[in-house]
N, C-alpha and C positions, 0 to 999 in steps of 0.2 A: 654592078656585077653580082649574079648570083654565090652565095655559100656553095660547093663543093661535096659532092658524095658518092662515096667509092660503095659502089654494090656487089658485095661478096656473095657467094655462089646458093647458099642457102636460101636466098632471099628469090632467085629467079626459080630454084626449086618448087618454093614455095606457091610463086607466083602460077605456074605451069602447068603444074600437078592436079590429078583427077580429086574433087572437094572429098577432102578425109570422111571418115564416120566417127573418129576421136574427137572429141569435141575440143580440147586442145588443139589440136592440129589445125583441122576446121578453122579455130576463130586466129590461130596466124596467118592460116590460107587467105582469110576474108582482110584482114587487116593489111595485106602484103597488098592485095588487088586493090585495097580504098586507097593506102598508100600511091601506089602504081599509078592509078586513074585519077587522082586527084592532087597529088602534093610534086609528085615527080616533077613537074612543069617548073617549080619554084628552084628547082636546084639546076648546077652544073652534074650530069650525070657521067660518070666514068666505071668501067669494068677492067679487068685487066686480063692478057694474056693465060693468065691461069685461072681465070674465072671461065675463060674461054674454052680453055681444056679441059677443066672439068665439070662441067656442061654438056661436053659433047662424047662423054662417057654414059654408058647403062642400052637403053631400050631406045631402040633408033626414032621409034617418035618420040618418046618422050625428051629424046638429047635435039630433035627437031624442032619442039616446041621448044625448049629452053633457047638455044640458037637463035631463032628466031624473033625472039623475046627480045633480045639483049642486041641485036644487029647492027640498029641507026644507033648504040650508044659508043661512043670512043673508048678504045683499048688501050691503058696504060701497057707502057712496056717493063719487061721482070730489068731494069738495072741493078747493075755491080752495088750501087748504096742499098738498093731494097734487101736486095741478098746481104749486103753484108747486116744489114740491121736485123733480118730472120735468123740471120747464126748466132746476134749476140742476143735475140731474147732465148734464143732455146740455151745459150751458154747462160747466161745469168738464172735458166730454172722457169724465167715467165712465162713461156710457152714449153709444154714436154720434145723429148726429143724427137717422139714417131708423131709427130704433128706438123711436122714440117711446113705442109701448105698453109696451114695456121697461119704460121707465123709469118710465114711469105705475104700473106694476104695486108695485115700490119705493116712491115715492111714498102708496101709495095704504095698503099693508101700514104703513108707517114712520107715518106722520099718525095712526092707527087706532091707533098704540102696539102694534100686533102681534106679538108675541115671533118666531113661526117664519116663513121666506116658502119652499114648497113648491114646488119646480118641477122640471123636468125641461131647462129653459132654460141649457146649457151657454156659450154664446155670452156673453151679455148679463149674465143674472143667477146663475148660479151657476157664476162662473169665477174661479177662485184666481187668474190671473195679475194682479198690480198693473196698473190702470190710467197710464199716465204723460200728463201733459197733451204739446201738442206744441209748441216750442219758440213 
């Protein structure tokens, strides 16, 4: 049995998107496509309902090419445990309040029992610094 990984929305952005002139960007963009074409095989891939949604927000090709991208992979559903576990990281401070889908995203991977959660989400979800509640 393949390891498991939930691909959150930046990562199909990334995937989709016309190649940056930032070279940051650019070398995510390139790294996302090597990913994409070469390792994705090795995993169970999952998206979810709200990766779905917001994907098919913005610039109608461009939510076309996302869409499209992400079709043949399976869509977790938003359950009652993912949501409740999105209210207690924004309760405990770990994720902010106006980040909601953040944390849904978390939520949604963790409930699922998802080994990997793929993103591109520096801020919210894929940031080493400790969280600290506030006094």
């Amino acid at each position: 049995m393949n390891a498991t990984v939930y691909i959150e929305s930046s990562v199909v952005s990334y995937l989709t998107s016309q190649t940056s002139r930032d070279l940051v960007t650019a070398a995510r963009q390139a790294i996302t496509t090597e990913w994409w074409n070469d390792q994705r095989s090795k995993y169970d891939a999952y998206v979810s309902a709200l990766v779905e949604e917001e994907n098919s927000h913005g610039d109608p090709d461009a939510a076309d090419r996302r869409l499209s991208a992400i079709k043949e992979i399976p869509a977790l559903d938003i359950s009652e445990q993912a949501s409740a576990l999105a209210k207690e990281l924004i309760r405990l401070e770990a994720i902010p309040e106006n980040s909601e889908e953040d944390a849904l995203h978390i939520g949604i991977a963790a409930s699922s029992g998802i080994d990997y959660l793929l993103t591109w989400n520096f801020k919210h979800l894929n940031n080493a610094e400790p969280k600290k509640p506030s006094p």
